[in-house]
C-alpha positions as CSV (number, residue, x, y, z in Angstrom):
1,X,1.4,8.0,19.6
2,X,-2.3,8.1,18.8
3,X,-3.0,9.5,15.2
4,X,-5.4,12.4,14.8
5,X,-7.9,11.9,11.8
6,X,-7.4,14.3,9.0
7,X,-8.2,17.8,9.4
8,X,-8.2,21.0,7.6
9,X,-5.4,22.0,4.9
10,X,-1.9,23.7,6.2
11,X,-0.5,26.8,5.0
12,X,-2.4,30.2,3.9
13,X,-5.6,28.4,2.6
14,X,-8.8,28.1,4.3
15,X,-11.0,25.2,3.8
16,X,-14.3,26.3,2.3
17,X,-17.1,23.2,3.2
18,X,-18.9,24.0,-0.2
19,X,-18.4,20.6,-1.5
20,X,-20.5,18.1,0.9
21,X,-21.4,14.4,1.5
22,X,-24.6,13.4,2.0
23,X,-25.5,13.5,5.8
24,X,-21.7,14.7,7.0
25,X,-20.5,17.7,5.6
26,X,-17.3,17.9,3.2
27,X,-15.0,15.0,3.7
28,X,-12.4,16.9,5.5
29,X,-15.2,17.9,8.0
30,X,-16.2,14.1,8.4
31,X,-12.7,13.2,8.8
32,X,-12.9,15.8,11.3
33,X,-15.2,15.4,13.4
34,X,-17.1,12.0,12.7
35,X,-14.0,9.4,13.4
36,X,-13.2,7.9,16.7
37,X,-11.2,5.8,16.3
38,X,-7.9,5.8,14.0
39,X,-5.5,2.8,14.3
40,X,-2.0,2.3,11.8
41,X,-0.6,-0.8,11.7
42,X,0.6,-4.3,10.5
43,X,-2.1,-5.7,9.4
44,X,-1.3,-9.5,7.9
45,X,2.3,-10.4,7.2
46,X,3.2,-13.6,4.9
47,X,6.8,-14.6,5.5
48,X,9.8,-16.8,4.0
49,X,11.1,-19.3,6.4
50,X,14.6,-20.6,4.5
51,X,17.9,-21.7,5.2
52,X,20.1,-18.9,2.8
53,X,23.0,-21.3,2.1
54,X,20.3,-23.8,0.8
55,X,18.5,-22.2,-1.7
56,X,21.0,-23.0,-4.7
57,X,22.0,-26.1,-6.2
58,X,25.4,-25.1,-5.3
59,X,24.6,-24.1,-1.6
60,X,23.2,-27.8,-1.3
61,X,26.0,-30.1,-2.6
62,X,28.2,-27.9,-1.0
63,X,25.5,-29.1,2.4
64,X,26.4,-33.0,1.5
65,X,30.2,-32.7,0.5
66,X,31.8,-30.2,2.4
67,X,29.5,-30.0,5.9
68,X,28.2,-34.0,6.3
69,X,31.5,-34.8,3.9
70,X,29.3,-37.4,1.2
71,X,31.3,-37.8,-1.4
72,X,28.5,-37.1,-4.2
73,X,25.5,-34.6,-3.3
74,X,22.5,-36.8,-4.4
75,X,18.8,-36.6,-3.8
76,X,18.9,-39.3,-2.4
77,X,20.7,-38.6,1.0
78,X,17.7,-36.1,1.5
79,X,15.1,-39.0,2.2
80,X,16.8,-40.3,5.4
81,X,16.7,-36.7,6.8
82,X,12.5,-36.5,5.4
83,X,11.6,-39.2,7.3
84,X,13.1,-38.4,10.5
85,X,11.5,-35.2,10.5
86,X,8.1,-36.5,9.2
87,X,8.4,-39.0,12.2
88,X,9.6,-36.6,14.5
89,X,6.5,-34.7,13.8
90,X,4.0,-38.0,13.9
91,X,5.4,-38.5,17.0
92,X,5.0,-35.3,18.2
93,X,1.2,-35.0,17.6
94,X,0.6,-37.6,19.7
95,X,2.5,-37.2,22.7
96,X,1.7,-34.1,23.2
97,X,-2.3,-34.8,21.6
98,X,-2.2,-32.5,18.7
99,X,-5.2,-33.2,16.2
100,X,-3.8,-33.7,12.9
101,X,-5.9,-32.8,9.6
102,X,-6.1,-33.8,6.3
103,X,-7.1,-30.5,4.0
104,X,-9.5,-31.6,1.7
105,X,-9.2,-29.9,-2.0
106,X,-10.8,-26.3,-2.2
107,X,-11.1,-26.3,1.6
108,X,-10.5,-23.2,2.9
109,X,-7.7,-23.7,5.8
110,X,-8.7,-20.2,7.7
111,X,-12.6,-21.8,8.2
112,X,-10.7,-24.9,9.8
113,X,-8.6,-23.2,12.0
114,X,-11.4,-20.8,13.7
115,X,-13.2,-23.4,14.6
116,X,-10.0,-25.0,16.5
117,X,-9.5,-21.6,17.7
118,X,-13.1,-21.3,19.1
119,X,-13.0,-24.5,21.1
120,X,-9.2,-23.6,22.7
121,X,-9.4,-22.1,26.1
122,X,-5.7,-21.9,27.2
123,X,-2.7,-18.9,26.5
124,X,-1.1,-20.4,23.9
125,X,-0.3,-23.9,22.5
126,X,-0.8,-25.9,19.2
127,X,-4.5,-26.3,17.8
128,X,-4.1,-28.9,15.2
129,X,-2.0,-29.6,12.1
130,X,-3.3,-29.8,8.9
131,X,-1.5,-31.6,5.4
132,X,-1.8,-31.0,2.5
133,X,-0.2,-31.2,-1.0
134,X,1.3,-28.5,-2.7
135,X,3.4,-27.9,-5.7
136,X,7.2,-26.3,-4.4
137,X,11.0,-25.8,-5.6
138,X,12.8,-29.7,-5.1
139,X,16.5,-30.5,-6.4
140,X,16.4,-33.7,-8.1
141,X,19.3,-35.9,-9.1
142,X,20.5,-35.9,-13.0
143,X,22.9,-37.7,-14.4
144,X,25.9,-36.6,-16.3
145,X,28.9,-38.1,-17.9
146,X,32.4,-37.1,-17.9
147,X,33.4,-36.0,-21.1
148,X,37.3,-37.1,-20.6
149,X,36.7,-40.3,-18.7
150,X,32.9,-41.5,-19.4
151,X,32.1,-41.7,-16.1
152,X,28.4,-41.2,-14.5
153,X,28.0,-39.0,-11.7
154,X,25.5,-37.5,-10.3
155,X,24.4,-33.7,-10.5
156,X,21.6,-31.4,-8.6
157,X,19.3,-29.4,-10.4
158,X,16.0,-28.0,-9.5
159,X,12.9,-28.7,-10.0
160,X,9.7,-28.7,-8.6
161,X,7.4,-31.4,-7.1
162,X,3.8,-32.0,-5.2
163,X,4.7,-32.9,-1.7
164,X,3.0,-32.7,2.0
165,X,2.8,-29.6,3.8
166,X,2.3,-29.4,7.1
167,X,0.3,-26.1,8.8
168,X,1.2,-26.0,12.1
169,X,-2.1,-23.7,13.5
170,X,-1.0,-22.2,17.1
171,X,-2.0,-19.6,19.2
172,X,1.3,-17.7,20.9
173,X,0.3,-15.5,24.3
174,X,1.9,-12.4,22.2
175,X,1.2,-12.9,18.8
176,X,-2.2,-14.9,19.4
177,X,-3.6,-16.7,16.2
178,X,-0.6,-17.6,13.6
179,X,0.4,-20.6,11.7
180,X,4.0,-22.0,10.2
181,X,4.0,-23.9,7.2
182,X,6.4,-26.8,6.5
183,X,7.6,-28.3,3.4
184,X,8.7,-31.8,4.0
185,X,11.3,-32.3,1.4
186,X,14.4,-30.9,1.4
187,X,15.4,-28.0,1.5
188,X,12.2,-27.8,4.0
189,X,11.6,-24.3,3.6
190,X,8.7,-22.6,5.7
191,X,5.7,-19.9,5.8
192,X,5.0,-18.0,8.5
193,X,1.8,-16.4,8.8
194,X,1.2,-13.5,11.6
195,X,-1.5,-10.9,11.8
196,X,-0.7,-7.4,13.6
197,X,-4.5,-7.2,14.4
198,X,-4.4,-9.8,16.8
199,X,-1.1,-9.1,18.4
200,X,-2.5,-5.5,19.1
201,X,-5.4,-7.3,20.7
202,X,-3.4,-9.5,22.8
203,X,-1.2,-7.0,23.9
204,X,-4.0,-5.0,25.2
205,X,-5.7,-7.5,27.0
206,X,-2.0,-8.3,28.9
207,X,-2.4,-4.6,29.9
208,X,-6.2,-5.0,31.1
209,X,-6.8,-2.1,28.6
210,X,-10.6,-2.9,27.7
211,X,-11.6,-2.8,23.9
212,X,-14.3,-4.0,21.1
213,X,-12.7,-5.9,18.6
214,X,-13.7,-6.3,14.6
215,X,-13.2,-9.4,12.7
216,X,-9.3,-8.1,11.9
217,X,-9.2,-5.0,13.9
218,X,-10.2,-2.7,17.1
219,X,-13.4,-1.3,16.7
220,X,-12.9,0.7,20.2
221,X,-10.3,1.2,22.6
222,X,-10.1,2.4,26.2
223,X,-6.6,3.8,25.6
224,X,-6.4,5.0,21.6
225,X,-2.3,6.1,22.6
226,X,-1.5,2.5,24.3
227,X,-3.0,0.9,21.0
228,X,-1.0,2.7,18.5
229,X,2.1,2.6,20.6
230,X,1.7,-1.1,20.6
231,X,1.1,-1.0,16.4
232,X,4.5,1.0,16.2
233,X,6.3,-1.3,18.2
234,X,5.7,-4.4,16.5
235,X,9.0,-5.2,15.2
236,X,11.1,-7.4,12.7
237,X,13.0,-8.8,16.1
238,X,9.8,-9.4,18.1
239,X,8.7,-11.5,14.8
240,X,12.4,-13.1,14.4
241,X,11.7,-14.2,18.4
242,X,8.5,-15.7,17.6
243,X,10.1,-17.8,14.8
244,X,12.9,-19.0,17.6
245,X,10.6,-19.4,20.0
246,X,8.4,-22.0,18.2
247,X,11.0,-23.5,16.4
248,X,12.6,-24.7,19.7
249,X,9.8,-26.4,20.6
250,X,8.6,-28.0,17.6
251,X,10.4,-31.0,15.6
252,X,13.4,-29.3,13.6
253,X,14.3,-31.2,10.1
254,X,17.9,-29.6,11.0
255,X,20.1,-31.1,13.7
256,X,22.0,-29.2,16.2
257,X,25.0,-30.0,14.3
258,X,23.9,-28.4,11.0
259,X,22.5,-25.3,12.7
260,X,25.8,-24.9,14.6
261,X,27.7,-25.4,11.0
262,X,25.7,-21.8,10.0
263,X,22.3,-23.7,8.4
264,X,19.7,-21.9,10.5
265,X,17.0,-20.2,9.5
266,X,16.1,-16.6,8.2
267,X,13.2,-14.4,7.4
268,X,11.6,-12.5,4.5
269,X,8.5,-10.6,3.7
270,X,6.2,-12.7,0.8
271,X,3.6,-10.0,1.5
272,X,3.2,-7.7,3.8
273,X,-0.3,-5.3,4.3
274,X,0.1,-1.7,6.0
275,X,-3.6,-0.7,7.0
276,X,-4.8,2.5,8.3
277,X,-8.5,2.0,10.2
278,X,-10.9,5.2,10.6
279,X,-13.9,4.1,12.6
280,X,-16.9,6.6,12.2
281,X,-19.6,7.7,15.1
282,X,-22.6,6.7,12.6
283,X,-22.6,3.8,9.9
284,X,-24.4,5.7,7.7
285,X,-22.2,8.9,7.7
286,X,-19.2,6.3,7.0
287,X,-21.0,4.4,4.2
288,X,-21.8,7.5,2.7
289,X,-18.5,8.9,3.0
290,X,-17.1,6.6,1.7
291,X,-19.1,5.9,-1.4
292,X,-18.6,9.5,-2.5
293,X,-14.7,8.9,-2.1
294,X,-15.0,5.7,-4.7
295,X,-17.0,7.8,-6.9
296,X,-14.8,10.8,-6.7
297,X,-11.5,8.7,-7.7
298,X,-12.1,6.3,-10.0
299,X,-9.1,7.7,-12.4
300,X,-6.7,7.0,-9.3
301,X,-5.9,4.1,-11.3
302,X,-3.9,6.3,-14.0
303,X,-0.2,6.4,-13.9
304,X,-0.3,9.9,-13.4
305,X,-2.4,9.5,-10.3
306,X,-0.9,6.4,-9.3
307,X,2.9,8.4,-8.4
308,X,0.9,10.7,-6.2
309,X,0.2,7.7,-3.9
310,X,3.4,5.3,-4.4
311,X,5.3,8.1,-4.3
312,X,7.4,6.4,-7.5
313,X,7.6,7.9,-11.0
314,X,5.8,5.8,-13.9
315,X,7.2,5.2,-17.2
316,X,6.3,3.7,-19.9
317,X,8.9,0.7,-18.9
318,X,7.0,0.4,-15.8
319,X,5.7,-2.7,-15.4
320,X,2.3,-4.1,-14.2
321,X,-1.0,-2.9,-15.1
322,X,-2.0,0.4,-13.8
323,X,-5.8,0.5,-13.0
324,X,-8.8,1.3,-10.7
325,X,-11.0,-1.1,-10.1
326,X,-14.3,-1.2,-8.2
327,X,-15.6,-4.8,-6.4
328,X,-18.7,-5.2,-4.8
329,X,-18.9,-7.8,-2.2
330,X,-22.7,-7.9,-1.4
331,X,-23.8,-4.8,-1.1
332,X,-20.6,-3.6,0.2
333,X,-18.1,-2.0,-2.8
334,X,-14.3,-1.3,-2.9
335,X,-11.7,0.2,-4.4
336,X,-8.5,-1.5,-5.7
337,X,-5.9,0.4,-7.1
338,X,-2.7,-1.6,-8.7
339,X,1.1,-1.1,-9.3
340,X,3.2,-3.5,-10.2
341,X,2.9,-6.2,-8.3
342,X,1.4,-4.2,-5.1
343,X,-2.1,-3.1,-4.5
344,X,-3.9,-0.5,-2.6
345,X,-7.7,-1.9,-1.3
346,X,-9.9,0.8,0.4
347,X,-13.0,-1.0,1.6
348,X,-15.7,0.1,4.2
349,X,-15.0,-2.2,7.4
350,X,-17.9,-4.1,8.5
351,X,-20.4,-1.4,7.9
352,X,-18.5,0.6,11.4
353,X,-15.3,1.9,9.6
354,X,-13.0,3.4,6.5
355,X,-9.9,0.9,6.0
356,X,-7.0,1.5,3.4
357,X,-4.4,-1.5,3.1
358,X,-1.5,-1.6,1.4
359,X,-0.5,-4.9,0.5
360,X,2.7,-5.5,-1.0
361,X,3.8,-8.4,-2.5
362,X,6.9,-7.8,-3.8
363,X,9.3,-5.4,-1.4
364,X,11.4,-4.6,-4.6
365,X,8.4,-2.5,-6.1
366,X,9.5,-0.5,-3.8
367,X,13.5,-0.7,-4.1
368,X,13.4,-2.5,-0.8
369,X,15.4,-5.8,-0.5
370,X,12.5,-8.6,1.4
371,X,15.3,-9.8,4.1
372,X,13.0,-8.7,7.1
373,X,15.1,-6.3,8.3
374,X,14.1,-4.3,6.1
375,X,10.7,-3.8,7.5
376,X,11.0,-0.5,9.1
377,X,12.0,0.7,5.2
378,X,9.1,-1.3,3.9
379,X,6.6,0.1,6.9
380,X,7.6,3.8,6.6
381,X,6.6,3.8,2.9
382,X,3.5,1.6,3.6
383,X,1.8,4.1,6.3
384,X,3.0,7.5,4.1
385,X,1.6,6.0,0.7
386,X,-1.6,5.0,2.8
387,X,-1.4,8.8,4.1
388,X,-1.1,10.3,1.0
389,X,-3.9,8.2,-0.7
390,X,-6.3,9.5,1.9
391,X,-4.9,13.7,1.4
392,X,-5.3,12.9,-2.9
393,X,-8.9,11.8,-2.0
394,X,-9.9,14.8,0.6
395,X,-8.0,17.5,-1.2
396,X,-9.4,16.6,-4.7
397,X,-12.8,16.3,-3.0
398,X,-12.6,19.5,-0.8
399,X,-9.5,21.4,-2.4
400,X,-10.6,25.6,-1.9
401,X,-8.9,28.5,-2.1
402,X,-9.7,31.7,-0.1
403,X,-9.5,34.8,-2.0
404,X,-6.9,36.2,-0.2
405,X,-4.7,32.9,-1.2
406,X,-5.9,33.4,-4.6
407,X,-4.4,36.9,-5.3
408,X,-1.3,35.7,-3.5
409,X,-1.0,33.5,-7.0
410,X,-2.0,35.3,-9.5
411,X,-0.9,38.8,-9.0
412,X,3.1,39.4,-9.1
413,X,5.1,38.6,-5.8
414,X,8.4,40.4,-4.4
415,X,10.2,38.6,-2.3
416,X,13.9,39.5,-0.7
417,X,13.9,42.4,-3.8
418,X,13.4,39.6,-6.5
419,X,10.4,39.8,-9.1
420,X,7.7,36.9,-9.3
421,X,5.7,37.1,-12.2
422,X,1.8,36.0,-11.8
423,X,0.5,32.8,-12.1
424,X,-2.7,33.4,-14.1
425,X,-5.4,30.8,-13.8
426,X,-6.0,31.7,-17.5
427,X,-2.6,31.4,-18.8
428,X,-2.4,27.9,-20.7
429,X,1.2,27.5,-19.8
430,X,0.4,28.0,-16.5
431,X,-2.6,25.6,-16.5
432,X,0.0,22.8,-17.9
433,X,2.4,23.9,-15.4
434,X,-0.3,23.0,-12.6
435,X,-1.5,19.8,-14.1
436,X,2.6,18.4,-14.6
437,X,3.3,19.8,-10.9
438,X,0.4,17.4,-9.8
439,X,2.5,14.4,-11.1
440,X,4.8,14.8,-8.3
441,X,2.6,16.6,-5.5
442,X,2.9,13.4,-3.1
443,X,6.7,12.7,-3.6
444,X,9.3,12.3,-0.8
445,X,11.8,12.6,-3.3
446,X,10.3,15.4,-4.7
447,X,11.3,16.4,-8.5
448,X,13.5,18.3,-11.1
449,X,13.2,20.8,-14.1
450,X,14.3,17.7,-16.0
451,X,11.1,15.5,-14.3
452,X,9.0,18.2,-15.6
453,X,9.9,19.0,-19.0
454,X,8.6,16.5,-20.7
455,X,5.0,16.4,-19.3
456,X,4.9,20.2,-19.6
457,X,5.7,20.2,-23.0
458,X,3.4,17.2,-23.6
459,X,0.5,19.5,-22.2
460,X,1.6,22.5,-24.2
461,X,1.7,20.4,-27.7
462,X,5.1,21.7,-28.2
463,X,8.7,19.8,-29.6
464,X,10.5,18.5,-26.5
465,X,13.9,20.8,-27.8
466,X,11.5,23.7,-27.2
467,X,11.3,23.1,-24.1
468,X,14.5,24.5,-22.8
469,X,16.6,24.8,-19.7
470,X,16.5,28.2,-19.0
471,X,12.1,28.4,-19.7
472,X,12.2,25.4,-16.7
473,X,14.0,27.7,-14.8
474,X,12.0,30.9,-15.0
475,X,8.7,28.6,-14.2
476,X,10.5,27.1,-11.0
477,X,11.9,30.1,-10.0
478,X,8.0,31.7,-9.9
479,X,6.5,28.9,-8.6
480,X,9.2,29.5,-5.5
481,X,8.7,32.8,-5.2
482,X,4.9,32.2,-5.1
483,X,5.5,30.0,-2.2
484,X,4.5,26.7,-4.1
485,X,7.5,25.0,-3.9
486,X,10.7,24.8,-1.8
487,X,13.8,23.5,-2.9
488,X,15.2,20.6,-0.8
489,X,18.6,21.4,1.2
490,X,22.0,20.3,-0.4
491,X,20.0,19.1,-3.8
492,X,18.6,20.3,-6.9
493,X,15.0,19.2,-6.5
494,X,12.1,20.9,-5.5
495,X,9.2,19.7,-3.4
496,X,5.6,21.1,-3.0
497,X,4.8,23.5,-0.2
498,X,1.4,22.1,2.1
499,X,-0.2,26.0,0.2
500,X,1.5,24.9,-3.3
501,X,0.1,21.2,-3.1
502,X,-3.8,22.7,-2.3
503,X,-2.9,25.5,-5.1
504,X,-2.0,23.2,-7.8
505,X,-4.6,20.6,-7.4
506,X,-7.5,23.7,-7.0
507,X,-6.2,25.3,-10.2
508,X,-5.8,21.8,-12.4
509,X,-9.1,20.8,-10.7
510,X,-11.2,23.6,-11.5
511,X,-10.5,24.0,-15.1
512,X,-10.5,20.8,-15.6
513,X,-14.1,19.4,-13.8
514,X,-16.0,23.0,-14.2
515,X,-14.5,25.6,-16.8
516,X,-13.9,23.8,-19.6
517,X,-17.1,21.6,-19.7
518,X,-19.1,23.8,-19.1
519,X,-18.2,27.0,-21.2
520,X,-18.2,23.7,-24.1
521,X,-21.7,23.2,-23.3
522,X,-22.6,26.9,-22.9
523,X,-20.9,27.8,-26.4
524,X,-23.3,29.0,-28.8
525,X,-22.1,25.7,-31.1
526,X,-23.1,23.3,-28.3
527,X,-25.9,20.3,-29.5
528,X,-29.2,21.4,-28.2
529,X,-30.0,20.0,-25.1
530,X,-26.8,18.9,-24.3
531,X,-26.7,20.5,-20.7
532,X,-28.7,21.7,-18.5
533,X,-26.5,25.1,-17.9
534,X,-27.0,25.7,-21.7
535,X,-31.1,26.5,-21.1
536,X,-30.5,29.2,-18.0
537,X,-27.5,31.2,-20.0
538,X,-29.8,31.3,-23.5
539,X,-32.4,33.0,-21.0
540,X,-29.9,35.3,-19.7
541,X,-28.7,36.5,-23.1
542,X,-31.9,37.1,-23.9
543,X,-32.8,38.8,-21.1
544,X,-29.5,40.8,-21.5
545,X,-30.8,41.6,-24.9
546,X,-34.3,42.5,-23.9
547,X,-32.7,44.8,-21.3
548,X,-30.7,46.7,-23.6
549,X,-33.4,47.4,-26.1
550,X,-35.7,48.5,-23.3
551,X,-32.3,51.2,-22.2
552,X,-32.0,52.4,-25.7
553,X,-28.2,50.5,-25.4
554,X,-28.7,48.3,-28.4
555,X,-26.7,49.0,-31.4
């Protein structure tokens, strides 16, 4: 189903377009009314092509002695079953006239392959293969000596080793442009190399569903719906049965036998990018739009901020470096946010459209195994963290509060005859209690009193043992009352409310940005000149002053 682009804030508040972009209104506006286009999906997946059983130097000598029945496992039994498959491979190229093409160092493999790809005019079949030499994981043969008898034997260990790869560039009437990488020493593992892009676009032009295309992307579609339906449905089987597919018909380093005995290949996710592509009406509304949203996050970076977006809490045992970084390409910047081994890039597409990728490369950043079953685990958490990235960015940029919402907060509440003290903006523990909520405002999981103690008392500058049980339980059980929280069914966390998320981000916000700079540079002890609001409020005091004098009010 066809995605609507962002729009105003749920609950009791009312967006307020004070804050605007430059040619487009607020960013919830532009979101609103300026995209035409919003596509989720795969973008480009990166994939493990192994045997399981073969990946140990156990799992392989139990290959030699137990399946083929060798008597030693050695290295060298491996080369007979190399060169057959190299051969088998030789020979297929030319029966079947497949250009084959030796990489030269620093050449980028992608250029080579689009210019196969622009000369190919059928549905699907093999462009060319390409070798190269590339460092991977071998098992050698050491020897050893029995300690009782003296005897050598011989013993696997692994090791690593340069050795041919083979890039097998094809286009498949499904997936359209892909490539599978073979090793060609044992254990012969693979890469697969897919792109969700161009299986949306092929899918669409099966269905005679007219659209524009961009470099890695749809620029415009006839049938938005069709095209997202097709993203959803892009599967871990329909991948598994492009694997088969090809596999069957290219030289296999496996026999029949072997895969019978169990040694077949399976599939995992190297790296995996989840995109979500806005495309605006006007470039220049885009552009703009999109430069005020790098300049209005560069602290996404921090921890703190990063948890809202991954949705995972942060500690100080957390590794990886946290940190926003900007990266200009031309005149063209972007903004790269990391954690742990995982990334978040929002770039503006080819000058037409806003695109946020997650790319994830390592599943278990995420507490995901990377078998590729897992992928509808892994995708889930890849759309909602790009989802969430985008609601940080408009509700820090456009977060308001009517005044009706306001008093809501900070008056006292009754609700089902209970008492809910206020939540005064000017209460300090209540601005801490805003700022430590906004830790978890983005989390499925949501949080506990025990989450928030110790930020809260961080904030306050008080001893951790002050902060007790039964305080964290008077401050939850107001924020509920307020309607800011909820707690979640048949557990003992809370979660935001869509009204408590906008509230705590406008209160943490506003005293943060506005008040508290600028009553510092206001402050009769402020350097001269340091702001420009310091010049109009000595003229108003004065004026003030002047005023009562002229009244007879002065003392």
């Amino acid at each position: 189903m066809s995605r609507q682009a962002a729009g105003g804030p749920e609950g009791p508040c009312r967006p307020e377009p004070e804050t605007r972009v430059a040619g487009g209104g607020s960013v919830a506006e532009i979101l609103r009314r300026h995209v035409t286009l919003e596509l989720e999906g795969i973008d480009r997946m990166y994939l493990n092509v192994y045997v399981p059983g073969l990946q140990t130097d156990r799992g392989v000598a139990a290959f030699f002695t137990k399946h083929r029945g060798n008597r030693f496992a050695s290295s060298a039994l491996m080369q007979p079953i190399s060169e057959r498959f190299i051969s088998a491979l030789e020979r297929y190229t030319v029966t079947n006239g497949v250009p084959v093409v030796a990489f030269k160092k620093g050449q980028r493999k992608d250029d080579v392959a689009a210019k196969y790809r622009r000369r190919f005019r059928g549905e699907e079949g093999l462009l060319f293969i390409g070798k190269a030499q590339e460092k991977v994981k071998v098992f050698r043969t050491q020897r050893r000596r029995n300690p009782q008898t003296g005897a050598t034997y011989p013993w696997l260990v692994p090791s690593t080793a340069m050795v041919n790869q083979y890039y097998i560039y094809a286009i498949d009437k499904d997936f359209g442009p892909f490539f599978l990488k073979f090793s060609s020493y044992f254990p012969y593992n693979a890469k697969l190399c897919i792109n969700g892009h161009e299986y949306a676009k092929q899918q669409l032009s099966h269905r005679g569903i007219g659209f524009e295309a961009l470099d890695n992307g749809i620029l415009s579609c006839e049938n938005v719906r069709l095209a997202q339906e097709i993203c959803d449905n892009l599967s871990a089987e329909k991948i598994d049965r492009l694997l088969r597919k090809w596999l069957a018909r290219l030289p296999h380093p496996f026999s029949a036998t072997d895969r019978r005995a169990g040694y077949r290949y399976d599939l995992s996710i190297l790296q995996a990018e989840f995109s979500l592509t806005q495309i605006f009406d006007r470039p220049l509304t885009g552009r703009v739009f999109f430069e005020e949203i790098i300049r209005e996050n560069l602290d996404m970076g921090r921890p703190d901020m990063v948890q809202l977006v991954f949705g995972r809490r942060v500690t100080k045992k957390t590794p990886g470096r946290f940190r926003t970084r900007v990266i200009t390409d031309g005149v063209f910047p972007s903004l790269h946010i990391d954690y742990k081994k995982s990334r978040h890039k929002q770039y503006f597409k080819e000058g037409r459209g806003g695109r946020i990728e997650l790319v994830v490369n390592d599943t278990r950043d995420f507490g995901i195994g990377r078998r590729l079953k897992n992928l509808p685990a892994l995708r889930k958490i890849g759309f909602e963290a790009n989802r969430r990235l985008l609601d940080v960015q408009r509700l820090s940029h456009d977060c308001s509060l009517g005044e009706d919402a306001l008093r809501k907060v900070v008056r006292p509440v009754e609700v089902d005859g209970q008492h809910g003290p206020a939540l005064r903006f000017d209460d300090a523990r209540v601005q801490a209690l805003m700022t430590a909520l906004t830790m978890y405002a983005f989390q499925l999981r949501g949080f506990s009193h025990k989450d928030l103690r110790a930020p809260l008392a961080q904030l306050l500058g008080i001893p951790l043992a002050n902060m007790t049980p039964g305080r964290m339980t008077y401050d939850l059980r107001r924020l509920r009352l307020h309607g800011l929280i909820e707690r979640i069914p048949k557990t003992h966390r809370y979660r935001f409310t869509p009204f408590g998320r906008r509230v705590a981000l406008f209160f943490s916000r506003l005293y943060a940005r506005i008040l508290r700079p600028a009553f510092s540079r206001i402050h009769s002890g402020a350097p001269p000149g340091d702001s420009a609001l310091a010049i109009p409020f000595t003229n108003l005091d004065r004026a003030l002053a002047d005023l009562c004098r002229a009244e007879k009010l002065a003392a």
